[in-house]
C-alpha positions as CSV (number, residue, x, y, z in Angstrom):
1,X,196.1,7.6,-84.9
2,X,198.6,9.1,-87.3
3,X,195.7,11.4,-88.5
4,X,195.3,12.8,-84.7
5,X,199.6,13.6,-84.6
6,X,199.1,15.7,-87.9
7,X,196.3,17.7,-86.4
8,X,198.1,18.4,-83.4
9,X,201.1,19.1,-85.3
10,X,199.4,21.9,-87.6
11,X,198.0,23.3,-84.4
12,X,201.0,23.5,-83.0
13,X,202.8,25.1,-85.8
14,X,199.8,27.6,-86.1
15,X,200.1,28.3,-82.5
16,X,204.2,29.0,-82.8
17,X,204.3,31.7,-85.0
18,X,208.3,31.5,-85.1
19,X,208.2,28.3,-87.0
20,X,206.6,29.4,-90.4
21,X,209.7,27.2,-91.8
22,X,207.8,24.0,-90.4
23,X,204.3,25.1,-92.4
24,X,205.1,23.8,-95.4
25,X,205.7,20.3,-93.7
26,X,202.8,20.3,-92.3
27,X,200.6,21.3,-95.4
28,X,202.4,18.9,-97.5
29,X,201.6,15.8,-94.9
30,X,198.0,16.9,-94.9
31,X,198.0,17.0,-98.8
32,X,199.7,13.8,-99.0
33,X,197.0,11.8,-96.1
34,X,193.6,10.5,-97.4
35,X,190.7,13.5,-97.2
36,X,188.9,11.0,-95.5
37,X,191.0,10.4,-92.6
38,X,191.6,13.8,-91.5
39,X,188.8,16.1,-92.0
40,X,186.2,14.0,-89.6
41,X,189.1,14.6,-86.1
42,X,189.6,18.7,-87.7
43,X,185.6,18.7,-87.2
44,X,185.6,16.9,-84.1
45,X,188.5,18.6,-82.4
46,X,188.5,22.1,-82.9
47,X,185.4,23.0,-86.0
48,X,182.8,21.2,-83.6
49,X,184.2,23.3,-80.3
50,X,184.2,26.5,-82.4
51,X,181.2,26.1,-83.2
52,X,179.7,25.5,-79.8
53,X,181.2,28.7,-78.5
54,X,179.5,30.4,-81.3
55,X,176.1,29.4,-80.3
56,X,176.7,30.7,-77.1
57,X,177.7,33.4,-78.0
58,X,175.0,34.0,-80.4
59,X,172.6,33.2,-77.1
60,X,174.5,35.6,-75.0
61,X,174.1,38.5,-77.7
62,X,170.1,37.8,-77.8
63,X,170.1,37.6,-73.6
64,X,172.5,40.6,-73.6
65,X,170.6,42.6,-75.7
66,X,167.1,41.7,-74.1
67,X,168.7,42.4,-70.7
68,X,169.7,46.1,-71.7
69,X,166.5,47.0,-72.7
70,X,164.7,45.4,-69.4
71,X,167.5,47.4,-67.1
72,X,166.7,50.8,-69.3
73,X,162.9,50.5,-69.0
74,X,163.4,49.6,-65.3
75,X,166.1,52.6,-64.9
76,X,163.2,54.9,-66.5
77,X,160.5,54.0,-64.3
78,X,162.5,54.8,-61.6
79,X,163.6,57.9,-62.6
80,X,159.8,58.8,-63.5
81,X,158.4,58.0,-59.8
82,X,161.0,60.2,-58.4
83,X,160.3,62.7,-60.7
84,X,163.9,63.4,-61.8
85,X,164.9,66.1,-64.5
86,X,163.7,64.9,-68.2
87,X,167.4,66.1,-69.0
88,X,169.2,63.4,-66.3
89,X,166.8,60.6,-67.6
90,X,167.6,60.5,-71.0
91,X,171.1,61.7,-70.4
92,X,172.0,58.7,-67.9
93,X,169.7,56.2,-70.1
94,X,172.0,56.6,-72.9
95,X,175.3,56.3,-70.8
96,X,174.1,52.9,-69.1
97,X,173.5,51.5,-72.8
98,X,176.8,52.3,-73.8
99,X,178.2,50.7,-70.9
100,X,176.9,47.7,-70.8
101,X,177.0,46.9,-75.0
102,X,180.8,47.3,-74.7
103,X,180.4,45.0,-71.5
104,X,178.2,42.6,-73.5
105,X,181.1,43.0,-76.1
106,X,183.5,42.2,-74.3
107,X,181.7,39.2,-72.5
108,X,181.2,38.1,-75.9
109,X,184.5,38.3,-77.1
110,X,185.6,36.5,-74.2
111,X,183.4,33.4,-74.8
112,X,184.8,32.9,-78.1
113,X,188.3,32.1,-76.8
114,X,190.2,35.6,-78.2
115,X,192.3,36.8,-74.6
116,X,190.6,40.1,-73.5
117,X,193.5,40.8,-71.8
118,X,195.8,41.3,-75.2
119,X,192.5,43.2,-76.4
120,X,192.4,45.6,-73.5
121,X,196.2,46.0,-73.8
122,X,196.0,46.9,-77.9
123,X,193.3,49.5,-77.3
124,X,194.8,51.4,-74.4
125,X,198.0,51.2,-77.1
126,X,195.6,52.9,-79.3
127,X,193.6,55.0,-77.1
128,X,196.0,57.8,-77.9
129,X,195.0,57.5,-81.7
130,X,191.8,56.8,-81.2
131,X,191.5,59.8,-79.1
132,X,192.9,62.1,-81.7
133,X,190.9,60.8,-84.7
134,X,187.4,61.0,-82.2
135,X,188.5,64.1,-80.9
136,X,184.9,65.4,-81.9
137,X,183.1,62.8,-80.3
138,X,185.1,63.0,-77.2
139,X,184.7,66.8,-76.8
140,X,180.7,66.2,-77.3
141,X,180.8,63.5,-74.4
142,X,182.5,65.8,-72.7
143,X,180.1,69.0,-73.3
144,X,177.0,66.2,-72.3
145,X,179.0,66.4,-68.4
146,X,179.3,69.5,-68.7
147,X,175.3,70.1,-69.3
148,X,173.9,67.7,-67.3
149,X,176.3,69.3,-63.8
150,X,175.8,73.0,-64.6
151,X,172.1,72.7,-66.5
152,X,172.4,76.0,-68.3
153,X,168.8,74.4,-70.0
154,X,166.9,71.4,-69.1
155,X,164.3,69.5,-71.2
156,X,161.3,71.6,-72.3
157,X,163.3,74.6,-72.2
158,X,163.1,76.8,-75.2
159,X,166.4,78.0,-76.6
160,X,168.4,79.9,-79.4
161,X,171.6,78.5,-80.0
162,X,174.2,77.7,-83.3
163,X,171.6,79.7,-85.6
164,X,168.7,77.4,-84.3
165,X,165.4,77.9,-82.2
166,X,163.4,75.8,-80.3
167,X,162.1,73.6,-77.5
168,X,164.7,70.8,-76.1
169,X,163.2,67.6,-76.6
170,X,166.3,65.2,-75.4
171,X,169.8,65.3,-74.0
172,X,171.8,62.5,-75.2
173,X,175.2,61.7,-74.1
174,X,176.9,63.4,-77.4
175,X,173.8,65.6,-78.9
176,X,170.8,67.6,-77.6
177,X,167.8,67.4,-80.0
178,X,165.5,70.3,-80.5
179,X,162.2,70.8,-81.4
180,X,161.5,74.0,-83.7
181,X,158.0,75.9,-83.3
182,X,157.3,74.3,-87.3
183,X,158.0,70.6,-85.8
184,X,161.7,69.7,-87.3
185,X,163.7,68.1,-85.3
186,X,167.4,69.5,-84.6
187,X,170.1,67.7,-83.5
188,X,173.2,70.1,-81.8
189,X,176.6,68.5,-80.9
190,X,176.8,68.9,-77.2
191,X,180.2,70.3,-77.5
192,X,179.6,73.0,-79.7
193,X,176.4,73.7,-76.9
194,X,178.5,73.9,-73.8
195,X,181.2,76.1,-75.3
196,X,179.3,78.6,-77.1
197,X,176.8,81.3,-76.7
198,X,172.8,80.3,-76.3
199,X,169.8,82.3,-75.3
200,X,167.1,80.1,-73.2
201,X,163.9,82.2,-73.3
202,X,162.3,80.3,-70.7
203,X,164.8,80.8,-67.8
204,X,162.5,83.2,-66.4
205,X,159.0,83.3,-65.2
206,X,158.7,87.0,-66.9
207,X,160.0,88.7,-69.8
208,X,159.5,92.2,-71.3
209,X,157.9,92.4,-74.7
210,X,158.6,95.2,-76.8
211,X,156.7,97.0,-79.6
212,X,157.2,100.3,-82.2
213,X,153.8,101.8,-83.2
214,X,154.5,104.8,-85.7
215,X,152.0,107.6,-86.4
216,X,152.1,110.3,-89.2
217,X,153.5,114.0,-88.8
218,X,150.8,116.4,-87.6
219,X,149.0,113.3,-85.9
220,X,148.2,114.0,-81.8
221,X,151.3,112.3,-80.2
222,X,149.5,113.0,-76.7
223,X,146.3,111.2,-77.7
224,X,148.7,108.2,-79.6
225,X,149.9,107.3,-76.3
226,X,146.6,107.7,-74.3
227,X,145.3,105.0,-76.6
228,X,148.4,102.6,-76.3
229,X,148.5,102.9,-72.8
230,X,144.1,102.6,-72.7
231,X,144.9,99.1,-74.8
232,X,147.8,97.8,-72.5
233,X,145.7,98.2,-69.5
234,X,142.5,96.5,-71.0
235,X,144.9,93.4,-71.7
236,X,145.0,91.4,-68.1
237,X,148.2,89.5,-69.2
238,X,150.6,92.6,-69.2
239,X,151.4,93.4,-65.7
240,X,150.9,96.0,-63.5
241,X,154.4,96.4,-62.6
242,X,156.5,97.1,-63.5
243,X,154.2,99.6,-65.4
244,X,154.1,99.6,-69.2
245,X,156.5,102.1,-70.6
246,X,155.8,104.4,-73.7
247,X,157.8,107.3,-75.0
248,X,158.6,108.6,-77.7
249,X,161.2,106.7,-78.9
250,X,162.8,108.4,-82.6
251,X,161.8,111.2,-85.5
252,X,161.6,109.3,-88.5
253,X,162.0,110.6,-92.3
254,X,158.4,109.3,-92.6
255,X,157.3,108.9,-89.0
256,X,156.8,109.6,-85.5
257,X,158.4,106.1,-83.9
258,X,156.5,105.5,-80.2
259,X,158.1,102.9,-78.0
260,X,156.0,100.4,-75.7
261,X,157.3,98.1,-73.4
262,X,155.4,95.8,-70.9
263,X,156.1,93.2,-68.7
264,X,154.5,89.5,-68.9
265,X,154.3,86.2,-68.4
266,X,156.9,83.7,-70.2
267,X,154.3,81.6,-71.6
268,X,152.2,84.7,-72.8
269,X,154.8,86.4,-74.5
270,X,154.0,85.8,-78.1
271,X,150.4,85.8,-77.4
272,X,150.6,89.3,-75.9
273,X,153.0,90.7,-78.9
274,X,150.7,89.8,-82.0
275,X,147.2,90.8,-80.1
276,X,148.5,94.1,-79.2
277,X,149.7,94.6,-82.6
278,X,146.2,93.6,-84.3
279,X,144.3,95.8,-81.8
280,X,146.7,98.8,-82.8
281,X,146.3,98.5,-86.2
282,X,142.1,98.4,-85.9
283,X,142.0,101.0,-83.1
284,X,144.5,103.7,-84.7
285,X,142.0,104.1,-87.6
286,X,139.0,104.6,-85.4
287,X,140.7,107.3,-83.1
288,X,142.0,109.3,-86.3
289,X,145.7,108.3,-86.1
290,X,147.5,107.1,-89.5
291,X,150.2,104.0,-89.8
292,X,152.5,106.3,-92.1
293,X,153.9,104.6,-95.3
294,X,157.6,105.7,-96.6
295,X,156.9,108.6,-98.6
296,X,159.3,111.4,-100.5
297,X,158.3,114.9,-100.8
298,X,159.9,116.4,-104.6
299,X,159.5,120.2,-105.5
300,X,159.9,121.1,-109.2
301,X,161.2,124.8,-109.7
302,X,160.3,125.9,-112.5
């Protein structure tokens, strides 16, 4: 049919891109043959084709998809019979997803005719760009490594770090997400995490707590510290040893400033610090000792 040689002969001059001279041949013996003649063999030969690989691609998307999320959960049960580290789950989780929705891309891609190959080719052309332009990005994947091989903190840990507090609730591959003691919910760049400095408070099994009691001028300083050390040893949580420490620690303008320092349990740090402080404050009234206020002494001459 003569409508079948001017299909094949746009394709081919679509296909050629050195002969953009012949286009205007070819549009001019399209717009000069019957609408009728040629639009049913474009639908049959390449609109109907198209359109087949479009629906299977639509089905591999949905299959893709559902797959990703069945290998995930399955990955997660796994790791939660071993009993692997929070931080590895959620860390490894998040790189398989990655992987295989550029994979399903890809897959994808392929179905609908475009050549991977040339693909593959033009983005390692532009890795070097894209690199520079997600340098950020790259440098937090990179810091995720870098925590999940050394584990300065795992999940559950409680740490200070880039002006925040609080427990770590997930490692992703490019952020960490924290948890502050008033329930919001941080998100650090994993970069900025592995480079810089951070305090993790529960590292240890013990930590030292440390108060400053103050009693006025002309108050007993010997009977001060009898009753600080009576109220650390009535409180079972501070240990034993290393004993509790308490000294006289400065002369103030308005105060005598006494030190104390005990050892306890990580969990019962903050526990410890504000029932000590409440029993101090009720007990110092009943044994005669005063909480000085700042206070200015002026002498008029007259």
């Amino acid at each position: 049919m003569e409508n079948d040689s001017i299909v094949n002969e746009v394709a081919n001059v679509i296909k050629d891109d050195t002969a953009i001279e012949n286009m205007a041949d070819a549009v001019h013996r399209i717009a000069s043959t019957p609408f009728s003649e040629w639009f049913p063999e474009l639908i049959k030969t390449y609109i109907v084709p198209l359109g087949i690989k479009i629906a299977i691609a639509v089905v591999v998307l949905l299959l893709g998809r559902w797959l990703i999320k069945l290998l995930k959960k399955g990955l997660g049960r796994m790791m939660e019979r071993r009993k692997a580290d929070p931080s590895l789950s959620t860390f490894l989780m998040s790189l398989v997803s990655a992987l295989l929705t550029f994979f399903l891309i890809l897959a994808i891609i392929g179905i609908l005719g475009i050549n991977t190959s040339s693909l593959v080719a033009l983005l390692a052309s532009a890795g070097l760009a894209i690199g520079m332009a997600l340098s950020g990005t790259l440098q937090n994947f990179a810091g995720g490594v870098m925590i999940m091989l050394f584990k300065p903190f795992r999940v559950g840990d409680f740490i200070s770090a880039q002006g925040y507090e609080g427990f770590v609730s997930e490692i992703q591959i490019f952020n960490t997400h924290l948890l502050t003691t008033d329930n919001k919910s941080v998100i650090l760049p994993n970069g900025a995490l592995s480079t810089g400095t951070m305090t993790v408070f529960s590292k240890q099994e013990t930590r030292r707590v440390d108060w400053v009691f103050s009693i006025a001028y002309g108050d007993d300083y010997d009977h001060a510290k009898t009753v600080l050390k009576r109220l650390c040893d009535s409180d079972k949580r501070i240990m034993k040893t290393p004993e509790v420490f308490i000294e006289l620690l400065k002369l103030n303008d308005s105060s005598v400033d006494i030190t104390v320092r005990a050892w306890v349990s990580t969990a019962d740090y903050w526990g410890v610090y504000f029932s000590l402080n409440e029993r101090v404050y009720k007990t110092f009234a009943a044994e005669g000792l005063n909480i000085p206020f700042p206070q200015m002494d002026v002498h008029v001459k007259s």
